[in-house]
C-alpha positions in Angstrom: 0.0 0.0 0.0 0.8 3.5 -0.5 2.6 4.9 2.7 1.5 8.7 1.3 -2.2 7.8 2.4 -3.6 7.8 5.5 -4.3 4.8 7.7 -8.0 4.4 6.9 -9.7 3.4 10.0 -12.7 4.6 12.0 -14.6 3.7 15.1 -18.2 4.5 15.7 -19.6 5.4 19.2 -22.9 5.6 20.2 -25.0 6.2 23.3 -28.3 5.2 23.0 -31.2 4.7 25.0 -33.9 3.7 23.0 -31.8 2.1 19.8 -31.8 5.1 17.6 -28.6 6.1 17.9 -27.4 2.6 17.4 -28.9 2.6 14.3 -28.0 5.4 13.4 -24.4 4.4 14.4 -24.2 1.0 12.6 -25.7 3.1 8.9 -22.8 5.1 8.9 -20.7 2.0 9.4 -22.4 0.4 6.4 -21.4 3.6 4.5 -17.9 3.8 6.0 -17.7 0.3 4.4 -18.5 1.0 1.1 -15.7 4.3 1.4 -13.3 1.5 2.5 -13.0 2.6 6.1 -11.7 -0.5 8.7 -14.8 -0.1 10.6 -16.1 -0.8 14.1 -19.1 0.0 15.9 -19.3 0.0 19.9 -21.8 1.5 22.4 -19.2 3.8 24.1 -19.2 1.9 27.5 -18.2 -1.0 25.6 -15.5 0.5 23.8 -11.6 0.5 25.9 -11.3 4.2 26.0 -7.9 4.1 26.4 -7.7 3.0 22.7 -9.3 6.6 22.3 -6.2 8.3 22.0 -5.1 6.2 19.1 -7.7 6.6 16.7 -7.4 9.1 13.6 -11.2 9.1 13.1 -14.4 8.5 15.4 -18.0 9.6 14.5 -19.8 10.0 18.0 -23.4 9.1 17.8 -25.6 10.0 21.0 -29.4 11.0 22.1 -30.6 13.0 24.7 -32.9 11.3 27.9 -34.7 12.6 30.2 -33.8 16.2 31.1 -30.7 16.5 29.5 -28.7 13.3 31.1 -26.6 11.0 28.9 -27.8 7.4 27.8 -26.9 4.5 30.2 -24.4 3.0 27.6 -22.3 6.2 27.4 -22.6 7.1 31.5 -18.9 5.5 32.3 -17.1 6.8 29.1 -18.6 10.3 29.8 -17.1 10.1 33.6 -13.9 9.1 32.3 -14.0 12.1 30.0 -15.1 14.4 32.4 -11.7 13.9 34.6 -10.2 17.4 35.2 -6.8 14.9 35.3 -6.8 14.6 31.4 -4.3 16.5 29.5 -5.7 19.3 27.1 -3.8 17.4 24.5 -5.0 13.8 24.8 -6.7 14.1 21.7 -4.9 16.1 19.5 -4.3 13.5 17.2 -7.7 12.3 17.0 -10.2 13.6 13.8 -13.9 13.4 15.1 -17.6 14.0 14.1 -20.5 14.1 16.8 -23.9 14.1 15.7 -26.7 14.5 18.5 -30.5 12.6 18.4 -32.8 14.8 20.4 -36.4 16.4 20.2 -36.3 20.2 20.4 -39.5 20.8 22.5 -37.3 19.4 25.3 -35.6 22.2 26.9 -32.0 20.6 26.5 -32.7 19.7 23.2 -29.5 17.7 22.3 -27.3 18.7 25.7 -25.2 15.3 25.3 -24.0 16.1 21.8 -23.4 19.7 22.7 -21.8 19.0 26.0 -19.4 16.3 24.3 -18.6 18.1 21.3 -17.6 21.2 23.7 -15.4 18.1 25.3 -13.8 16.8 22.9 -12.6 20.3 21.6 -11.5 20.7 25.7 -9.2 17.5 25.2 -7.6 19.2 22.0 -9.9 16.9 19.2 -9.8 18.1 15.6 -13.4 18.1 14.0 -13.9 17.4 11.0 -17.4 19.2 10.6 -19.8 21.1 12.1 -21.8 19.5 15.2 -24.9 18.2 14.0 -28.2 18.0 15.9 -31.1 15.7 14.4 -34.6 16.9 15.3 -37.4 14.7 16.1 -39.4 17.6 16.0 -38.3 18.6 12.2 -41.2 18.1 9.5 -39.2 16.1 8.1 -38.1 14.0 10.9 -34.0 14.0 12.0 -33.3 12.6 8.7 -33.5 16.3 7.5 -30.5 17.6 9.5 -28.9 13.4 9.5 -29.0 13.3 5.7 -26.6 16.4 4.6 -24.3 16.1 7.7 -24.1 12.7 6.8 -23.0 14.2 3.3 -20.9 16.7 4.6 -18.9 14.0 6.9 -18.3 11.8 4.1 -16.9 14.7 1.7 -14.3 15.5 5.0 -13.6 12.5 5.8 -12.2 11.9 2.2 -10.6 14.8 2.3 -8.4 13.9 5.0 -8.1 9.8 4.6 -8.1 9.6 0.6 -8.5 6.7 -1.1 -5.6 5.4 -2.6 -4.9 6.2 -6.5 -7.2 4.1 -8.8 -9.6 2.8 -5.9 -12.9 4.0 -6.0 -16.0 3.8 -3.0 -18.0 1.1 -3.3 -21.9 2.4 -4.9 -25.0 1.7 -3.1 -26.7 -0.5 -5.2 -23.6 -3.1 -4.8 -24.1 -3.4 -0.7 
């Protein structure tokens, strides 16, 4: 392989209460797939955050419950985060994306995306685009904001982790 191109992996995290962030979560692996991404998917509690540090790309996937508190399968890694002990640079080599599931006739409409994206900025994170922040409450559902982030994150991401010379992403009607 070329050693001029960047290694091509990504890691998706979700926290998810209900399931629709895991869905969510597991589509963009299908896509990250077909761009040739090494691609795994992990509720963040289940994911070893210490690997965290070593990852050039992770697309963050959570929803908002209750009154603004995180799911139950992102409560530990969110702690962990949280630690005033972390140096501002522990993730200065990591590229990331967060896109936040919430319903905006809640009053913290999306405050687990927002609070983590502020976070992960904190730790010295490079995005890769804008936060994104799906609406239940949209007339056209979340898919409305989902749909063009998704776009945008894809254009990014290929910006910075090309595809080799020749190779091409695989088209939808093939997976």
């Amino acid at each position: 392989m070329d050693r001029t191109v960047p290694e091509r992996r990504l890691v998706v995290l979700y926290g998810s209460q209900t399931g629709t962030a895991q869905e969510v979560a597991e589509h963009i692996a299908r896509t990250a797939r077909r761009a040739l991404f090494n691609t795994r998917v992990f509720a963040m509690d289940n994911y070893n955050i210490a690997d965290l540090i070593t990852e050039p790309l992770v697309v963050f996937v959570c929803s908002t419950t209750g009154q603004g508190e995180e799911p139950d399968n992102m409560k530990t890694f969110w702690k962990f985060l949280l630690r005033k002990n972390l140096p501002v640079t522990s993730l200065a080599a990591v590229k990331f994306a967060v896109l936040g599931l919430g319903d905006s006739s809640y009053q913290k409409f999306n405050y687990v995306a927002k609070k983590l994206y502020r976070r992960l900025l904190q730790l010295g994170g490079n995005p890769i685009t804008s936060l994104g922040l799906a609406d239940d409450q949209h007339d056209l559902g979340p898919d409305a904001v989902i749909d063009p982030w998704l776009v945008t994150l894809w254009d990014r991401a290929m910006v910075f982790f090309p595809l080799p010379n020749g190779v091409q992403v695989i088209s939808d009607d093939i997976l």
